[in-house]
C-alpha positions in Angstrom: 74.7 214.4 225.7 70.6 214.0 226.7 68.5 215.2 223.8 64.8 215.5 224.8 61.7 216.1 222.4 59.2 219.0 223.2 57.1 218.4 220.4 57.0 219.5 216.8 60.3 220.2 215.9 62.2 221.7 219.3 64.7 219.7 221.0 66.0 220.2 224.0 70.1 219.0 223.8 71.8 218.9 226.8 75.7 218.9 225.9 76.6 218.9 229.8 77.9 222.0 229.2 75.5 224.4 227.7 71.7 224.0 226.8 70.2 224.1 223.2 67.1 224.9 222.0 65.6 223.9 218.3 62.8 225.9 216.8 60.6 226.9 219.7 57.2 226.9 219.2 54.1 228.6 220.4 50.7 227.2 221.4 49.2 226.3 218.0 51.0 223.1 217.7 49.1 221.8 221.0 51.9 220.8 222.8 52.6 222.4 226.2 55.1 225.4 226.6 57.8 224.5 228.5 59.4 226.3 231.0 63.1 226.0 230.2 66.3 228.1 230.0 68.7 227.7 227.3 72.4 228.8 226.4 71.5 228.9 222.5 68.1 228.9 220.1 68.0 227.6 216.8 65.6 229.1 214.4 65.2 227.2 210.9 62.8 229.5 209.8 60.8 232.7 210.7 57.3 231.0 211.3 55.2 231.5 214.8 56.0 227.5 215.7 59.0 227.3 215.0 60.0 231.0 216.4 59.0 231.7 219.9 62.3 232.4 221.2 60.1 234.9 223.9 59.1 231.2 225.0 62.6 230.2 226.2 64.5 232.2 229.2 67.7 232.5 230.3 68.7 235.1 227.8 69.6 232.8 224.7 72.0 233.6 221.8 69.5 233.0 219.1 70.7 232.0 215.8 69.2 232.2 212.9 71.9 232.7 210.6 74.3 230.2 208.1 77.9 231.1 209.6 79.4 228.9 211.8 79.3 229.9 215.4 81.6 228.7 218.6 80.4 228.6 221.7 82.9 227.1 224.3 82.9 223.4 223.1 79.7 223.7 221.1 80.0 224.6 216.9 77.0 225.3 215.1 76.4 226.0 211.1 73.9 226.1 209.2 72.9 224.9 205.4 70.4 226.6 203.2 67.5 224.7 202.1 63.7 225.5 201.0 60.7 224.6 203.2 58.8 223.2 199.9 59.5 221.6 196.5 59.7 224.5 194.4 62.7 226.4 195.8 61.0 228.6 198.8 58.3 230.3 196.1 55.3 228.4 198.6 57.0 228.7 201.5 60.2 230.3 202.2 63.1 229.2 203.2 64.6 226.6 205.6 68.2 226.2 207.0 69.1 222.7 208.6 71.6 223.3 211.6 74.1 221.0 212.5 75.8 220.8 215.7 79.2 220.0 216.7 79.7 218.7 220.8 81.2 216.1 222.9 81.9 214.2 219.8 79.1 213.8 218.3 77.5 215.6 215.4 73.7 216.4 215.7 71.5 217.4 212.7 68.2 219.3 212.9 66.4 219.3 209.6 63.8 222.4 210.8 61.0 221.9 208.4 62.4 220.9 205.3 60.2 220.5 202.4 62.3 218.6 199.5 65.0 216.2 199.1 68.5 218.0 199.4 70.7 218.1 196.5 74.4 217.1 196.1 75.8 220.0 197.3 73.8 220.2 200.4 74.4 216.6 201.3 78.3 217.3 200.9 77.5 220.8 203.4 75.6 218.9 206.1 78.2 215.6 206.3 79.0 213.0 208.3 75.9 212.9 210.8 75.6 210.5 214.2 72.1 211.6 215.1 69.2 213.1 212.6 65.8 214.9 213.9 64.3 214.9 210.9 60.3 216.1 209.7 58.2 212.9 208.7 54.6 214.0 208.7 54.0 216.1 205.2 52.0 218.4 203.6 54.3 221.3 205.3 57.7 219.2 205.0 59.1 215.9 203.3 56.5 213.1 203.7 57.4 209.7 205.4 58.6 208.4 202.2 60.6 211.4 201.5 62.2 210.9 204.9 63.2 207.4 204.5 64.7 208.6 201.4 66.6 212.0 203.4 67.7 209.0 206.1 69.1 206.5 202.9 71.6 209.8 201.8 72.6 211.0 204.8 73.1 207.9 206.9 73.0 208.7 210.4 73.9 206.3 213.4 70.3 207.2 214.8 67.5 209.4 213.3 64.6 210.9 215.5 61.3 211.7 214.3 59.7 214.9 214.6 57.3 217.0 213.2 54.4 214.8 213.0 50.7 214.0 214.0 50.0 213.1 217.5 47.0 213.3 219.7 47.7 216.8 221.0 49.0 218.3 217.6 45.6 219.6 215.7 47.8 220.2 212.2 46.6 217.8 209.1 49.9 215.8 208.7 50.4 212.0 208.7 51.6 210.3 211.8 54.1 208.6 212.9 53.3 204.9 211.9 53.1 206.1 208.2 57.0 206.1 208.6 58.2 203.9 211.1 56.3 201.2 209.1 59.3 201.7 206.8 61.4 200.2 209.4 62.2 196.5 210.7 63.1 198.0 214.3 61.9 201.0 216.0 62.6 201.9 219.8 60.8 204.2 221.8 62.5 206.1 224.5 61.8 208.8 227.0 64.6 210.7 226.1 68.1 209.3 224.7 71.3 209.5 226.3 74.7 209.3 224.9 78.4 209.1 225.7 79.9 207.9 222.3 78.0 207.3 218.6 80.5 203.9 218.7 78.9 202.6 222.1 75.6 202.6 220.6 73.6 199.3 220.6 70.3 201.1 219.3 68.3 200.5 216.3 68.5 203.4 213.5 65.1 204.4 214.4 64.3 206.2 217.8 61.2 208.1 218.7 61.2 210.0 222.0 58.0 211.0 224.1 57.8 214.5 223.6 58.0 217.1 226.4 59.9 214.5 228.9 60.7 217.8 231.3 
């Protein structure tokens, strides 16, 4: 499985198989549009950067629902969650996919805005890789994150969704967080067989738009 950044919170996950999309965006993040084909879309929640499914070719199945979908070896499901601390009344809602291939068990956070409960912890489970928000103001905020990391305990967790030197949005970058951290690598896209083989620190940040 390759999983490549693209900026902001979309993900490009290669499962060998079929191609995956997360939350394509549109020019007002700053980051450039790539041109890429996909087999599915996520969409966490029905804002113009995190939406732009007319973005991504190939004729998609775009999912923006909570039931689990199949598709060949790929299962996706999503878990219903708020995009702000007071239950969706600022901004809506968010649903965090997860994604079940080649073994491992991916977790896209879209852009959630609060610590999840119990009962959300118990419906996202067992997770080898997180892409989780760490910049604020429109999601958790790098201490929030750490925190989201700490309950969920993933192999490896991925930042996204933060200030970089293309991204014009007011949130915190990415050294607010990773200075949380004893050990961060930086890689141009990671690569993986098996969660078990892994000899990488819990932190990984990817360049973004490595196509």
């Amino acid at each position: 499985m390759k999983i490549i950044w693209l900026g902001h919170a979309s993900f490009f996950i290669n499962t060998g198989h079929y191609r995956i999309i997360t939350d394509p965006f549109d020019d007002t993040p700053g980051y450039p549009i790539p041109d890429i084909s996909a087999d599915l879309v996520t969409v966490s929640h029905d804002h113009h950067d995190h939406n732009a499914v007319e973005h991504v070719s190939g004729h998609p199945r775009i999912i923006t629902s909570l039931e689990k979908v199949r598709f060949g070896d790929v299962e996706i499901f999503g878990v219903p969650t708020y995009h702000d601390h007071c239950q969706g009344r600022e901004r809506g809602d968010n649903t965090v996919y997860v994604f079940k291939a080649e073994g491992l068990i991916i977790c896209h956070l879209g852009d959630l805005g609060h610590i999840p409960d119990s009962a959300q912890l118990e419906a996202i489970g067992k997770v080898d890789v997180l892409l989780i928000p760490v910049g604020g103001r429109y999601t958790i905020s790098a201490q929030e994150a750490v925190e989201v990391i700490r309950l969920i305990k993933p192999r490896i967790a991925i930042p996204m969704h933060y200030k970089t030197p293309v991204c014009p949005y007011p949130i915190t970058p990415l050294q607010d967080f990773a200075q949380h951290f004893d050990e961060v690598v930086k890689l141009p896209f990671l690569e993986l067989s098996s969660i078990e083989d892994v000899l990488l620190p819990e932190i990984v940040v990817l360049d973004y738009s490595y196509i």
